[in-house]
N, CA, C and O of each residue as an XYZ file, in Angstrom:
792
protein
N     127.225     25.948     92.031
C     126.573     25.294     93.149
C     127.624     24.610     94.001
O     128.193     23.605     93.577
N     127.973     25.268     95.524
C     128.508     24.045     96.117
C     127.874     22.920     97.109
O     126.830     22.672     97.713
N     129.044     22.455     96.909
C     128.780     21.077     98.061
C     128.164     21.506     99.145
O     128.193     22.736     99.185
N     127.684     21.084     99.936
C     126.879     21.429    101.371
C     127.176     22.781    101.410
O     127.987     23.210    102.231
N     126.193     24.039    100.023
C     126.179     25.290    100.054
C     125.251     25.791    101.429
O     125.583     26.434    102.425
N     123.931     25.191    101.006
C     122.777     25.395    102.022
C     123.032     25.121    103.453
O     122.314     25.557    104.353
N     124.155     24.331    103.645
C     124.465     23.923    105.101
C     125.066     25.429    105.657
O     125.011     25.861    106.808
N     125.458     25.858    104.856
C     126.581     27.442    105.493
C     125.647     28.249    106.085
O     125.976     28.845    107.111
N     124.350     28.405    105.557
C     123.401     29.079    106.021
C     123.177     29.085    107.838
O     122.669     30.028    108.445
N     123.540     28.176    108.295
C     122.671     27.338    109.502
C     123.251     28.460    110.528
O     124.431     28.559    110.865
N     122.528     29.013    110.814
C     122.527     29.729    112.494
C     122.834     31.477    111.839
O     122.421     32.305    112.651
N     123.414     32.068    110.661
C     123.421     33.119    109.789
C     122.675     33.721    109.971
O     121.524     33.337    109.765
N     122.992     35.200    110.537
C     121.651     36.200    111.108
C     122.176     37.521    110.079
O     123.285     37.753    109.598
N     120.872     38.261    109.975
C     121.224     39.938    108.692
C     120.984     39.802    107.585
O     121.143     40.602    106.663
N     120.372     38.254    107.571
C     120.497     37.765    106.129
C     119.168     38.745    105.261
O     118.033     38.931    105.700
N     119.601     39.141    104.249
C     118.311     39.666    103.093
C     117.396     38.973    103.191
O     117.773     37.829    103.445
N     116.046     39.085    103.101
C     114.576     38.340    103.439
C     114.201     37.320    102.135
O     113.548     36.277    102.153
N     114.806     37.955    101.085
C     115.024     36.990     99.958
C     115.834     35.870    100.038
O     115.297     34.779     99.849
N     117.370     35.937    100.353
C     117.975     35.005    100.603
C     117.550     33.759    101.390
O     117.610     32.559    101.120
N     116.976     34.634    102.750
C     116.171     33.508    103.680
C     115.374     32.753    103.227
O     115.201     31.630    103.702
N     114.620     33.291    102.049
C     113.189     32.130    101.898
C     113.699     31.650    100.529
O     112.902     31.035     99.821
N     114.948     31.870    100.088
C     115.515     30.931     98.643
C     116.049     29.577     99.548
O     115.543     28.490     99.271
N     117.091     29.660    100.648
C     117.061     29.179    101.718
C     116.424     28.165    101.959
O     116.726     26.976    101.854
N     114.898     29.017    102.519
C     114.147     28.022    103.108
C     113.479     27.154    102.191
O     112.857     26.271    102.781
N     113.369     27.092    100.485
C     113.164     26.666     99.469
C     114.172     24.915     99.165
O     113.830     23.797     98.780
N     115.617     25.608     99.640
C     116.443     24.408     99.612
C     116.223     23.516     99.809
O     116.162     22.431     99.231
N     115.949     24.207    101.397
C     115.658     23.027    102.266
C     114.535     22.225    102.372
O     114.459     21.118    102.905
N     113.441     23.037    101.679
C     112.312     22.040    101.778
C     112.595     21.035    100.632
O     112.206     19.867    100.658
N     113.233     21.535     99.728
C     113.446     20.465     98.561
C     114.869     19.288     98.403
O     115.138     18.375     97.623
N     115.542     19.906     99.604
C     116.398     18.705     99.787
C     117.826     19.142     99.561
O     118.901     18.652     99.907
N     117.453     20.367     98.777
C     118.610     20.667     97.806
C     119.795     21.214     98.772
O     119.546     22.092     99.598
N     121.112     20.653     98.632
C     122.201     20.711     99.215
C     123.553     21.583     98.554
O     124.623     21.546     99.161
N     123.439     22.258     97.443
C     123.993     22.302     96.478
C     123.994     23.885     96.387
O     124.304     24.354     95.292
N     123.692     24.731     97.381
C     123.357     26.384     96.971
C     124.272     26.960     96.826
O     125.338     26.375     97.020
N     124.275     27.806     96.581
C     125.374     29.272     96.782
C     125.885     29.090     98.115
O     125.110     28.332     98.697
N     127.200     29.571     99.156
C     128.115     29.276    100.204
C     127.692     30.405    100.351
O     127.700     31.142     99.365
N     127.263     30.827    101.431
C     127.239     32.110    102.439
C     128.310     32.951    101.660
O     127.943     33.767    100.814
N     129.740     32.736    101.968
C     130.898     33.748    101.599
C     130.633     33.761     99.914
O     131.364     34.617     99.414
N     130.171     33.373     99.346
C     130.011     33.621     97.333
C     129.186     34.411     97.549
O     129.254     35.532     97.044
N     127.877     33.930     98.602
C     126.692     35.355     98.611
C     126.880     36.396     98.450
O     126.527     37.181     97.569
N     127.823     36.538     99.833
C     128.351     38.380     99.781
C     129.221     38.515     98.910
O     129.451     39.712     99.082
N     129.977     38.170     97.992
C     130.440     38.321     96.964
C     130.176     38.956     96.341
O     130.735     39.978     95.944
N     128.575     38.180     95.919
C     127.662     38.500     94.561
C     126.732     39.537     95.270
O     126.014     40.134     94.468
N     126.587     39.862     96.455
C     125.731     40.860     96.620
C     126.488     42.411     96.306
O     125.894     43.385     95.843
N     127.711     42.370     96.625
C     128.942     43.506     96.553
C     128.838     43.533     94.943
O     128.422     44.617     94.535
N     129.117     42.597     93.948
C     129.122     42.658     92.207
C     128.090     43.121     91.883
O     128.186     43.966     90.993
N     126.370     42.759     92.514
C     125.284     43.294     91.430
C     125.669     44.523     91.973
O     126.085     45.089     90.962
N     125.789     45.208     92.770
C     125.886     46.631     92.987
C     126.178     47.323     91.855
O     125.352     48.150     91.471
N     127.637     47.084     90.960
C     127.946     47.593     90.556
C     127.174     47.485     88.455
O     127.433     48.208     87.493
N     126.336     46.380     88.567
C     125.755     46.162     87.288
C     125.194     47.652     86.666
O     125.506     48.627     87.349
N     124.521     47.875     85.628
C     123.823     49.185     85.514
C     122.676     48.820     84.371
O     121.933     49.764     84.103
N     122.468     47.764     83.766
C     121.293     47.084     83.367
C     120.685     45.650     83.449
O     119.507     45.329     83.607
N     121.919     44.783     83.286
C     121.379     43.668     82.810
C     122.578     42.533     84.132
O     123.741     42.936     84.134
N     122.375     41.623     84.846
C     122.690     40.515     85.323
C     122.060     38.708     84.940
O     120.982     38.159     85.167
N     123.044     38.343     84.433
C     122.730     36.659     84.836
C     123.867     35.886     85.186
O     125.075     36.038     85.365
N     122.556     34.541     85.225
C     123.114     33.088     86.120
C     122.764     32.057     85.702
O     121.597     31.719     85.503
N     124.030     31.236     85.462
C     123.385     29.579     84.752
C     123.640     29.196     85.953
O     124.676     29.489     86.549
N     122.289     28.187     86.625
C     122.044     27.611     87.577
C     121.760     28.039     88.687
O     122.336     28.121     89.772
N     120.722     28.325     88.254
C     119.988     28.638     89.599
C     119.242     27.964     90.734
O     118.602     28.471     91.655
N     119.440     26.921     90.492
C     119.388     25.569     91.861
C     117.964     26.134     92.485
O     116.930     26.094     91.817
N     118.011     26.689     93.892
C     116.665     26.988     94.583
C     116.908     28.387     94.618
O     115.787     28.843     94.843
N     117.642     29.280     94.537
C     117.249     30.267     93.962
C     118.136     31.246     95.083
O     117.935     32.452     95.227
N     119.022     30.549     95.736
C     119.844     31.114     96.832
C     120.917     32.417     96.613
O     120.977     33.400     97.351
N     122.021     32.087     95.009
C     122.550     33.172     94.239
C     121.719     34.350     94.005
O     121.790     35.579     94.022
N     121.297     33.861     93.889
C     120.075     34.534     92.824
C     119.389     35.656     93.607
O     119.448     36.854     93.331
N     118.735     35.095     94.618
C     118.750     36.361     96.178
C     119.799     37.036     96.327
O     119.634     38.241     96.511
N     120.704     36.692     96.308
C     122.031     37.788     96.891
C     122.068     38.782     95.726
O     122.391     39.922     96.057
N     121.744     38.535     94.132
C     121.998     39.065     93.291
C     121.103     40.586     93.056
O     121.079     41.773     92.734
N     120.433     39.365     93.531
C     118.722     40.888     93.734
C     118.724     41.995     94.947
O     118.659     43.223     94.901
N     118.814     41.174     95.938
C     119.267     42.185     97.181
C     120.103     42.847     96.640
O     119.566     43.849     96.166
N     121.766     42.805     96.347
C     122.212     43.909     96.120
C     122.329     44.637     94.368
O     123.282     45.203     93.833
N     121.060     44.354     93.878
C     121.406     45.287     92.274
C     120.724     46.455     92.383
O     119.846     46.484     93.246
N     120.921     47.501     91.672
C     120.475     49.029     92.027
C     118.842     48.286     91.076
O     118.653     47.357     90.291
N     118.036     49.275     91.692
C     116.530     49.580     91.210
C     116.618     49.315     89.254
O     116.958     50.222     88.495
N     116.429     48.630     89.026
C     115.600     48.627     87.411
C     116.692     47.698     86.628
O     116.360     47.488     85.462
N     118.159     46.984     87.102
C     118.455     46.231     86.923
C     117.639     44.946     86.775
O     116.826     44.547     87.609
N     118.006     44.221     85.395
C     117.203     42.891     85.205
C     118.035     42.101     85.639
O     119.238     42.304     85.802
N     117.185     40.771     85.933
C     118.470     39.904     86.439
C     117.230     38.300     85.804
O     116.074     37.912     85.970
N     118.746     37.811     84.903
C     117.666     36.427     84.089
C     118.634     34.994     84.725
O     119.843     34.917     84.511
N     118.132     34.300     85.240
C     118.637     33.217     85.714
C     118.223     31.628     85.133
O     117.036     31.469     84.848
N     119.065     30.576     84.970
C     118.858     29.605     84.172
C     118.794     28.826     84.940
O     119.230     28.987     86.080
N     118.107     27.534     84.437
C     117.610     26.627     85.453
C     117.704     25.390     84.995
O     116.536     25.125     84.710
N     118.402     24.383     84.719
C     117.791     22.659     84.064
C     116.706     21.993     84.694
O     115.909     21.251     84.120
N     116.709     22.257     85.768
C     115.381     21.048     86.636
C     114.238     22.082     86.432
O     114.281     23.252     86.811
N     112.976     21.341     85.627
C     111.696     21.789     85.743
C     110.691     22.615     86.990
O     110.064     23.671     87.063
N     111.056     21.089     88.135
C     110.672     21.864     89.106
C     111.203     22.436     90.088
O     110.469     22.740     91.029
N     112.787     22.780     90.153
C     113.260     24.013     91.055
C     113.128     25.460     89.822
O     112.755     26.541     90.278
N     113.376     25.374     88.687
C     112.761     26.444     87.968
C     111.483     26.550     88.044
O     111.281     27.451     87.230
N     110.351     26.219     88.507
C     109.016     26.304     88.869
C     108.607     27.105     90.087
O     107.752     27.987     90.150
N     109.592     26.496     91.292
C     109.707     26.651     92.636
C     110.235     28.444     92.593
O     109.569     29.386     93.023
N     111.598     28.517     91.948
C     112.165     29.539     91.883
C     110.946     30.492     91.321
O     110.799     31.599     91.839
N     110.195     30.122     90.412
C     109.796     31.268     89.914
C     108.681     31.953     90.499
O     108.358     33.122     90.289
N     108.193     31.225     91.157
C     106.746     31.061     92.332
C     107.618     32.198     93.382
O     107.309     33.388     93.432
N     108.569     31.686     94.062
C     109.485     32.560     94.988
C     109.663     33.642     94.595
O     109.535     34.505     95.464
N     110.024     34.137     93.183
C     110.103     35.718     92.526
C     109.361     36.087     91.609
O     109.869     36.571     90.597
N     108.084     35.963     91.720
C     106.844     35.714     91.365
C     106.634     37.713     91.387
O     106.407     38.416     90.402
N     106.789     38.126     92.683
C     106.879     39.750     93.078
C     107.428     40.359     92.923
O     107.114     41.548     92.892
N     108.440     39.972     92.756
C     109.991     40.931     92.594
C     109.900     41.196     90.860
O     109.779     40.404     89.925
N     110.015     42.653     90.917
C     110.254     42.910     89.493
C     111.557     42.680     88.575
O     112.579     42.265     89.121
N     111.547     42.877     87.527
C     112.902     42.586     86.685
C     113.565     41.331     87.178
O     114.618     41.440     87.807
N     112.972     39.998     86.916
C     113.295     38.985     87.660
C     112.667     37.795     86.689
O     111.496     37.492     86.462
N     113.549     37.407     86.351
C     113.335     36.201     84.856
C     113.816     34.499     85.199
O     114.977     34.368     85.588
N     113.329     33.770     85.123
C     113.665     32.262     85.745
C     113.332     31.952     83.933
O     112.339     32.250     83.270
N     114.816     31.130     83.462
C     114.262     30.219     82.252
C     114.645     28.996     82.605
O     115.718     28.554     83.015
N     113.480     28.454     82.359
C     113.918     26.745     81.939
C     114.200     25.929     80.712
O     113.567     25.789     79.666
N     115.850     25.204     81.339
C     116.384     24.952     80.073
C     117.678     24.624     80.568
O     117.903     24.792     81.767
N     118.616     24.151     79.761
C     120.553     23.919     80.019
C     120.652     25.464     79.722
O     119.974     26.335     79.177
N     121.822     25.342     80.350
C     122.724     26.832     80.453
C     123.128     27.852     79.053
O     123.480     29.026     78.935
N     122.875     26.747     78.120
C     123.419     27.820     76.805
C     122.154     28.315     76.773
O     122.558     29.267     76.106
N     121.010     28.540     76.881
C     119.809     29.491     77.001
C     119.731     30.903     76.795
O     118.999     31.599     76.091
N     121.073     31.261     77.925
C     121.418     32.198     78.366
C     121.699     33.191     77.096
O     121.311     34.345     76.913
N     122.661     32.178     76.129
C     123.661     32.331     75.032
C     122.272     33.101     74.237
O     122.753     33.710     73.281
N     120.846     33.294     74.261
C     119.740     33.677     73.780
C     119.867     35.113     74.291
O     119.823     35.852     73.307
N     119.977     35.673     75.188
C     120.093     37.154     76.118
C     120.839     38.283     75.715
O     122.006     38.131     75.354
N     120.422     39.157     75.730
C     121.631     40.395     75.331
C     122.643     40.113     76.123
O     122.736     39.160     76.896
N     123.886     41.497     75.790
C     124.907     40.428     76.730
C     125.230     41.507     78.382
O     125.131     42.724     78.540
N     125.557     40.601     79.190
C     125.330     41.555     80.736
C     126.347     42.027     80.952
O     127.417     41.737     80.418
N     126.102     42.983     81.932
C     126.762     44.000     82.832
C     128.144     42.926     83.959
O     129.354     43.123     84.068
N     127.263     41.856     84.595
C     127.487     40.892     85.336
C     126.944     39.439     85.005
O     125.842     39.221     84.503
N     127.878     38.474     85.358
C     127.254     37.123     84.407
C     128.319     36.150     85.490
O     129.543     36.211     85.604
N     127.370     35.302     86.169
C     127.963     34.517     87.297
C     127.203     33.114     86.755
O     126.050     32.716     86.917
N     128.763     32.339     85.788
C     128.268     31.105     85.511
C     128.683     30.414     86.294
O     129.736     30.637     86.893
N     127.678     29.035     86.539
C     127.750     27.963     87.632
C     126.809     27.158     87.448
O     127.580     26.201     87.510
N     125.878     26.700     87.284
C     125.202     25.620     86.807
C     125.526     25.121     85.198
O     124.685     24.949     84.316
N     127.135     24.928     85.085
C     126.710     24.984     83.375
C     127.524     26.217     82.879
O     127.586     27.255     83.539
N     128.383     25.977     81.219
C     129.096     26.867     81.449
C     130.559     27.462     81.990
O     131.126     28.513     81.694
N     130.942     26.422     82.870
C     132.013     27.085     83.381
C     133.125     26.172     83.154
O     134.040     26.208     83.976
N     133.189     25.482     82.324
C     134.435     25.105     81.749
C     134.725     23.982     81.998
O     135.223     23.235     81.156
N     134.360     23.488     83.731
C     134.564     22.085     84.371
C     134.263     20.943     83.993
O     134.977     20.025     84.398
N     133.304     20.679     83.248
C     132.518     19.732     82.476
C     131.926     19.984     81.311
O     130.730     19.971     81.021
N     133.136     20.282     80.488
C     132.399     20.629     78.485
C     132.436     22.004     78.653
O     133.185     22.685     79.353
N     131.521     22.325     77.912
C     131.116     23.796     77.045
C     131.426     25.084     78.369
O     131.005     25.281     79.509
N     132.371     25.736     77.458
C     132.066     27.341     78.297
C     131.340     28.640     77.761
O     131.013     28.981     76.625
N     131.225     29.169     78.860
C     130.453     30.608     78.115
C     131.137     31.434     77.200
O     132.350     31.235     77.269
N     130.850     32.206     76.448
C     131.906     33.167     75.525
C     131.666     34.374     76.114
O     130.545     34.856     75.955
N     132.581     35.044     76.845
C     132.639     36.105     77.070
C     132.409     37.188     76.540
O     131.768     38.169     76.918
N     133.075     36.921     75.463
C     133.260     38.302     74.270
C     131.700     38.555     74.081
O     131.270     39.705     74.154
N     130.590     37.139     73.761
C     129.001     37.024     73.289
C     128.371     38.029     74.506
O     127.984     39.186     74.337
N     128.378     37.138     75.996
C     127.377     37.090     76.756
C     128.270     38.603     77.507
O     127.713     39.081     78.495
N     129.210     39.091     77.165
C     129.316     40.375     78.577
C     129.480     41.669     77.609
O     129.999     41.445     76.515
N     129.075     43.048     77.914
C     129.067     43.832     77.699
C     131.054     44.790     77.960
O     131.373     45.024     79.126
N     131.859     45.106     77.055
C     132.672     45.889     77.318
C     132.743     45.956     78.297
O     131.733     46.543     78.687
N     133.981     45.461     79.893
C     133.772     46.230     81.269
C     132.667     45.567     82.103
O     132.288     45.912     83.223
N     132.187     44.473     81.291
C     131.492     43.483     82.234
C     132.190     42.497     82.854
O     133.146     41.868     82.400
N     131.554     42.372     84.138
C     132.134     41.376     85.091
C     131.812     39.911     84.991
O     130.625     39.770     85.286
N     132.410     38.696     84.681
C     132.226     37.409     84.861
C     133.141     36.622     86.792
O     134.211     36.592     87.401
N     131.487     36.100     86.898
C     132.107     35.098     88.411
C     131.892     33.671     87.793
O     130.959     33.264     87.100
N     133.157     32.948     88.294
C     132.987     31.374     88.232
C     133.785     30.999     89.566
O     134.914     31.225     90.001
N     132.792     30.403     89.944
C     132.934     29.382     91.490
C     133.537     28.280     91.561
O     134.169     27.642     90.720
N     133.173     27.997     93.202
C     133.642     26.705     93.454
C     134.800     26.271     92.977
O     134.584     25.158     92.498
N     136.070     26.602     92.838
C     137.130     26.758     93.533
C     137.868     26.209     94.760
O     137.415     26.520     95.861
N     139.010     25.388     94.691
C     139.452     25.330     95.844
C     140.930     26.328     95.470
O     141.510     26.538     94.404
N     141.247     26.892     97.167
C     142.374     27.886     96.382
C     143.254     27.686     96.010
O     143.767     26.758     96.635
N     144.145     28.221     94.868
C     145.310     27.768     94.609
C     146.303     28.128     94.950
O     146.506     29.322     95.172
N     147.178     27.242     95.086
C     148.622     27.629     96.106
C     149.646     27.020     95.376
O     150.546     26.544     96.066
N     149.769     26.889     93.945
C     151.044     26.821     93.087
C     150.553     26.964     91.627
O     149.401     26.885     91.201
N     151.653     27.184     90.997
C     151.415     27.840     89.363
C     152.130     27.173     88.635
O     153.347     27.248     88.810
N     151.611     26.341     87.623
C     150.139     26.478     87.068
C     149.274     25.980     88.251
O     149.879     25.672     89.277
N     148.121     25.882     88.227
C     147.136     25.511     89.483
C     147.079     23.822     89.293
O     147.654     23.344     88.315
N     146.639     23.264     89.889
C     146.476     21.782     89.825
C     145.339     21.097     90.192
O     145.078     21.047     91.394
N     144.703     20.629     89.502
C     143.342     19.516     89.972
C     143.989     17.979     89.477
O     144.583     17.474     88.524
N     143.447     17.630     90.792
C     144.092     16.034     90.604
C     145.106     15.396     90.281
O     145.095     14.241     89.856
N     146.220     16.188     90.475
C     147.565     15.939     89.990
C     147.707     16.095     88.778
O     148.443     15.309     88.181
N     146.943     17.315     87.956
C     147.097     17.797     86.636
C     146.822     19.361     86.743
O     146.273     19.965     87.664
N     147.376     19.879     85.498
C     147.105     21.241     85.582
C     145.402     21.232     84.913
O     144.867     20.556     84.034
N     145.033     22.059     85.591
C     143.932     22.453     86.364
C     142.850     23.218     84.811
O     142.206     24.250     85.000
N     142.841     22.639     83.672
C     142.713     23.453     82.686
C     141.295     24.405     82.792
O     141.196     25.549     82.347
N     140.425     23.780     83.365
C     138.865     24.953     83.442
C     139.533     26.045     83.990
O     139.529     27.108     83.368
N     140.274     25.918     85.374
C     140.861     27.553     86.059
C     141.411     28.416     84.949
O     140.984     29.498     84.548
N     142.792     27.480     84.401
C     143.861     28.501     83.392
C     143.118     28.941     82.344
O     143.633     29.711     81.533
N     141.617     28.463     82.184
C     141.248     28.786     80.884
C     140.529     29.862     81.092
O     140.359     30.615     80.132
N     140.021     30.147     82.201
C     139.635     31.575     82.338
C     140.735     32.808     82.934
O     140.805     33.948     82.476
N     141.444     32.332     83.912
C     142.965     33.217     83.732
C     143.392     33.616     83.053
O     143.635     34.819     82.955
N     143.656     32.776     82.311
C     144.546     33.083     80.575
C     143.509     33.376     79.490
O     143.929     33.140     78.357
N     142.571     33.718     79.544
C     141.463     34.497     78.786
C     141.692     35.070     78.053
O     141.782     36.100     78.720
N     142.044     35.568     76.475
C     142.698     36.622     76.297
C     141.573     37.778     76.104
O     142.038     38.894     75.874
N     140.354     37.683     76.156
C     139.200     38.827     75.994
C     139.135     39.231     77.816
O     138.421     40.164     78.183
N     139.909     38.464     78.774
C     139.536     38.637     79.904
C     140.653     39.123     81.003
O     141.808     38.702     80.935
N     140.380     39.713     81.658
C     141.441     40.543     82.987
C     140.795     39.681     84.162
O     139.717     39.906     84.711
N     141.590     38.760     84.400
C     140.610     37.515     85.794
C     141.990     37.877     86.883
O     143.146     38.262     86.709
N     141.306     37.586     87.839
C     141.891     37.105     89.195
C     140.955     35.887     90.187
O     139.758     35.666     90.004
N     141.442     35.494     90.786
C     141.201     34.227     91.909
C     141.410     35.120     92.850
O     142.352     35.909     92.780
N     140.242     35.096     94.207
C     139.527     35.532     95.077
C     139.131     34.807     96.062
O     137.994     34.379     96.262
N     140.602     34.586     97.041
C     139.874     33.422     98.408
C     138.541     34.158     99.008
O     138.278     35.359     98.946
N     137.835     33.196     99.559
C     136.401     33.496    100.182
C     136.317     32.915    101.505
O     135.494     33.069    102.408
N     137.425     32.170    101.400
C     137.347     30.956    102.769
C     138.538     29.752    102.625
O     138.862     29.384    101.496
N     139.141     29.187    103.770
C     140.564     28.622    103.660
C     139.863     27.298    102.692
O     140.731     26.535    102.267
N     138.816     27.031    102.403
C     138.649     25.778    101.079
C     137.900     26.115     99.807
O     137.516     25.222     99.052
N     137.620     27.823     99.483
C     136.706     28.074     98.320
C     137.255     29.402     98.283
O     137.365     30.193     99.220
N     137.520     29.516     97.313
C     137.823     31.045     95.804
C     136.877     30.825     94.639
O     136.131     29.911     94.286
N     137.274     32.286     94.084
C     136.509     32.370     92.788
C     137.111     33.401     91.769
O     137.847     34.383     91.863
N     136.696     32.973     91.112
C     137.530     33.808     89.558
C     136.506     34.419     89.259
O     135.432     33.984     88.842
N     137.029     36.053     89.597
C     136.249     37.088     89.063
C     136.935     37.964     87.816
O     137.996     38.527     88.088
N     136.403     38.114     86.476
C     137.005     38.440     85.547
C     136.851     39.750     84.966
O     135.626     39.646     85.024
N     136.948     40.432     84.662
C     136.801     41.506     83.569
C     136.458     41.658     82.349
O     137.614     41.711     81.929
N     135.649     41.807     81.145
C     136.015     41.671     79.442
C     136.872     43.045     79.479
O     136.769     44.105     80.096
N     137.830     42.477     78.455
C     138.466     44.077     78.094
C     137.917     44.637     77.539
O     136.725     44.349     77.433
N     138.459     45.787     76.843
C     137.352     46.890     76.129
C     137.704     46.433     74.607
O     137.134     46.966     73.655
């Protein structure tokens, strides 16, 4: 989730009809915190390439989560995690129609319940920044793709947060089940998109 995600939206035309009304969900609820326009198309370019199964810890109002669906081929599932009761309520009302489309409510290890995916974009939870991370090796399939966000880019090695090395980044870099790279999106946000090896 970033910082004034939902703000990126503002004046954004072509947008998927899903995205728009996860969107317009934000905003009725206040929520400031969505997916960034540039992560969208990101994640709309990654489900492409899924071939059964996609998830997401944190699914806020449900903004990722659109981009994920718009672009996954036909019969792809896609299960998304939620902590707040009622934006997992909201969300689920919103994909209420859409088939292969799962909202759980709960913290992010939930997920850790799921077979393991094709594609797996942790961010609510999970991603190393604050406690517990996901296990790769568990939650991704051989040749599955992991995204972790929100990111600012890095421009020296080792990377640095706060005048320290930067340990959530290096810990998915230096992965050893994982083939990662960092992925500017915009001159103040990247993302570490990873690989499992085989």
């Amino acid at each position: 989730m970033s910082i004034m995600g939902t703000a990126s939206y503002a004046g954004a035309q072509g947008l998927p009809e899903i995205v728009t009304a996860a969107v317009a969900l934000a905003d009725e609820l206040g929520f400031a915190s969505s997916c960034r326009l540039e992560q969208g198309r990101l994640l709309h370019a990654l489900a492409a390439g899924a071939t059964a199964r996609i998830g997401e810890t944190g699914t806020g109002c449900g903004v990722g989560l659109a981009w994920l669906v718009a672009g996954r081929r036909p019969g792809v599932r896609v299960v998304s995690v939620e902590r707040d009761a009622q934006r997992a309520a909201r969300v689920s009302e919103l994909f209420a129609d859409v088939p292969d489309v799962e909202i759980l409510h709960g913290d992010w290890t939930r997920i850790n319940d799921c077979d393991p995916f094709d594609l797996l974009v942790v961010d609510g939870g999970g991603n190393g920044k604050r406690g517990g991370a996901a296990d790769p090796e568990q939650l991704l399939r051989a040749g599955g793709c992991l995204v972790i966000d929100d990111f600012t880019p890095m421009i020296e090695w080792p990377p640095v947060h706060s005048g320290r090395p930067d340990s959530a980044r290096l810990s998915w870099l230096e992965h050893p089940a994982l083939l990662a790279a960092e992925v500017r999106l915009a001159p103040d946000l990247s993302t570490i998109v990873a690989t499992r090896r085989p």
